[in-house]
N, C-alpha and C positions, 0 to 999 in steps of 0.2 A: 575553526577546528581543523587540525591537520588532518587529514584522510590517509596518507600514505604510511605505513607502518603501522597502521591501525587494524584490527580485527572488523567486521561487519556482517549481520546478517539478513538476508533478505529474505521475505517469504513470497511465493508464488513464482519462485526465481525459474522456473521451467520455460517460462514463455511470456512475452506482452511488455507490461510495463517491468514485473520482476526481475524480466530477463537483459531487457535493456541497462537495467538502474543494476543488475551485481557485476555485468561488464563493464560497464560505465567507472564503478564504484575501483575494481579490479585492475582497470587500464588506471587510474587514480593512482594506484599502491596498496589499496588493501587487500587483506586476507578475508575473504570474502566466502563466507558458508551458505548457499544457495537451497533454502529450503521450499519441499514441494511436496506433493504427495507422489507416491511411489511411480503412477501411470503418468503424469505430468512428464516424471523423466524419462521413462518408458516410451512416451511417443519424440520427445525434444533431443533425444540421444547428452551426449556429452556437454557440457558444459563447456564456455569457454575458456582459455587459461587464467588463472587466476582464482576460478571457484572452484568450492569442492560443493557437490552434489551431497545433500544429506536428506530421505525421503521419512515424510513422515505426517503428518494433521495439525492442524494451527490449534483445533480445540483441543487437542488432549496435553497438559501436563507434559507428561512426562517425556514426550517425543519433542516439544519444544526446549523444555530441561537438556535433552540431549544436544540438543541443537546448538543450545545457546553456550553448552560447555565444550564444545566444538569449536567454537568462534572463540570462546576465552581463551584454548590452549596455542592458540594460534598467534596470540597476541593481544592487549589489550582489547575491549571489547569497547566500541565507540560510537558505533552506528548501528541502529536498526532501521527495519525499513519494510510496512505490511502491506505489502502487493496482495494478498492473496483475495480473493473473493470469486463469486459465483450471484449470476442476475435470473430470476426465473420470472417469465411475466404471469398475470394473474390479476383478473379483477375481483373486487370484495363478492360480487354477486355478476355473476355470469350464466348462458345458456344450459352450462357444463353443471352449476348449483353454487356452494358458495365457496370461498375460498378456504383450500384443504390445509388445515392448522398446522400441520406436519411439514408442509413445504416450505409454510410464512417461518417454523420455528429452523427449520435447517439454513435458512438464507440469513437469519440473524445472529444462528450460532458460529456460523463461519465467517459473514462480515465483520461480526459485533463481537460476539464473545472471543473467536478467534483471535481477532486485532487486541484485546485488551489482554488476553492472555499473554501473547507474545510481548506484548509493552510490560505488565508488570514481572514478567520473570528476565527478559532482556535488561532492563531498570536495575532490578538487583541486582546482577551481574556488573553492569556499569559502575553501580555507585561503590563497589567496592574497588574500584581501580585509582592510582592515583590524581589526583589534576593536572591539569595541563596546562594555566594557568594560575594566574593570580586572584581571579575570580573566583575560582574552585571550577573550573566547566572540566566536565568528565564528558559529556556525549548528550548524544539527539537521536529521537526518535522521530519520524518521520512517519505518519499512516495514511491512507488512501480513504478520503469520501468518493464524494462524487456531486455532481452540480443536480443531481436527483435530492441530493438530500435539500434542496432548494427548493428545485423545480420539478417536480414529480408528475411525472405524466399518467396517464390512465393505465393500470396495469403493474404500475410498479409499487405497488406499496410495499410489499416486502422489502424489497430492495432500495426505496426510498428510506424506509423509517431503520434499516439496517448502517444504512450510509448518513441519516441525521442522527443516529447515534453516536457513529465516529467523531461528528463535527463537534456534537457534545459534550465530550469528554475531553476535549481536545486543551480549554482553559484550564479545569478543574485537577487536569494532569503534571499540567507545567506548574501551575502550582504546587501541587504535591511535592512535585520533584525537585523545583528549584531550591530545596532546601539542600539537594545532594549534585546542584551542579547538571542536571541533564534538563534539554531544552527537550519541547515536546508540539509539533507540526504537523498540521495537517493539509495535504494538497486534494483538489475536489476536480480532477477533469471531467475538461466536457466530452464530444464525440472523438476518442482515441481511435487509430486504425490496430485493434490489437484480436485478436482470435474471438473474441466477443462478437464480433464484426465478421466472423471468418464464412457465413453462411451466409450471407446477406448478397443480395444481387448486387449488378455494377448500378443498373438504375437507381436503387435505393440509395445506393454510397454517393450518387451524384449527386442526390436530390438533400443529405445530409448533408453535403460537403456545402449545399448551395442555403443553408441554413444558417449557419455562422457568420456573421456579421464579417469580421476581419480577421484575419485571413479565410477567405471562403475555402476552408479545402478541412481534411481530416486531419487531425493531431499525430504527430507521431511518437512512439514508447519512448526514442530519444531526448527526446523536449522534456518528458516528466523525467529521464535520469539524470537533462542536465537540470532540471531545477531541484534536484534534491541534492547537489554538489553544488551547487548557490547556495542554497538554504546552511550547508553545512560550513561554508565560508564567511556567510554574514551571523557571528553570536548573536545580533542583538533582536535577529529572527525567533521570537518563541509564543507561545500560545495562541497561533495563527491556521487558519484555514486560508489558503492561496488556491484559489480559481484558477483553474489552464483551460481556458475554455472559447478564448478568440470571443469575446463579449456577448457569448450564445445566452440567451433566456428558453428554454424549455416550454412550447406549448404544450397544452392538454395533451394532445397525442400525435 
């Protein structure tokens, strides 16, 4: 799929992997709609050339609607790509009592529901653009697990069962879709150095880095933006979860 001339949009495009993969996308050739929520841009200032900043919530409708018709006027619409998420830790039963339903339901609306919103109103937009081949390929979507949805350690079940939802959907989608030409991918990193990371001590970061089988060190946002411009060059990539994770397995904690 050619990327240059193409329209794209990214969610959680403010910072981390988002912000990597709509520069990435952007140095590429496309026109590139970087969506975030409003404080995201607020702290990340400007965007790089190539994106336009457009603030707004992955779960609501209607700001993605916007979004996405932002990316179309721009040019065909071909890529998307759902950076966004939020990890809160939390055991089922802890000192604190037990786990506050409220928090479980927010981490899944924005990893889970957010991501699928964005996929099926981006999707409609796509399938209505012409092919670009002989195949019929119109466009790829691209979402973010994470290798928790695997390997889930103590504390993350929110954010584990938010992130195996992703992987979930992930076949049942490319199917759906392959009826109109758009391929549907998912990539699951392991320990990324992205703002998630941003508190965390140097000893910690060491003692992760020394966790990872090969390459012993932290992932960086660049690697998930160049594999999502792999992913968009190889068609025959679709109904997949792809691991970047240096052949990490996730102990207990």
């Amino acid at each position: 799929m050619q990327i240059s001339g193409s329209s794209a949009i990214v969610t959680g495009a403010a910072s981390g992997l988002g912000a990597a993969t709509a520069t990435a996308l952007a140095a590429a050739g496309a026109h590139v709609i970087g969506f975030d929520l409003t404080g995201g841009w607020e702290r990340s200032g400007a965007p790089a050339a190539g994106i336009t900043a457009v603030a707004g919530d992955v779960t609501s409708a209607a700001d993605v609607s916007t979004a996405v018709a932002a990316a179309a006027e721009r040019g065909p619409l071909r890529l998307a790509v759902n950076c966004a998420g939020v990890g809160t830790a939390g055991r089922i039963l802890s000192r604190g009592g037990v786990h506050d339903l409220e928090v479980f339901s927010r981490v899944v609306s924005i990893n889970l529901i957010g991501t699928f919103n964005v996929l099926r109103l981006a999707a409609e937009v796509i399938a209505a653009t012409d092919p670009v081949d002989e195949q019929g390929q119109r466009g790829l979507i691209v979402n973010t697990a994470s290798v928790a949805a695997f390997d889930g350690q103590i504390g993350q079940i929110a954010y584990s069962a938010s992130k195996a939802g992703v992987v979930g959907m992930t076949l049942p989608a490319a199917r759906d879709l392959a009826q109109v030409g758009i391929r549907v991918m998912a990539i699951a990193p392991g320990i990324l150095d992205t703002p998630m990371l941003a508190g965390v001590s140097e000893e910690i970061r060491i003692a992760l880095a020394a966790g990872v089988p090969f390459p012993s060190r932290l992932g960086r946002p660049d690697e998930y933006a160049a594999l999502v411009l792999s992913i968009a060059a190889l068609d025959y990539l679709n109904g997949e979860v792809i691991r970047l994770d240096g052949s990490l397995r996730m102990a207990p904690r």
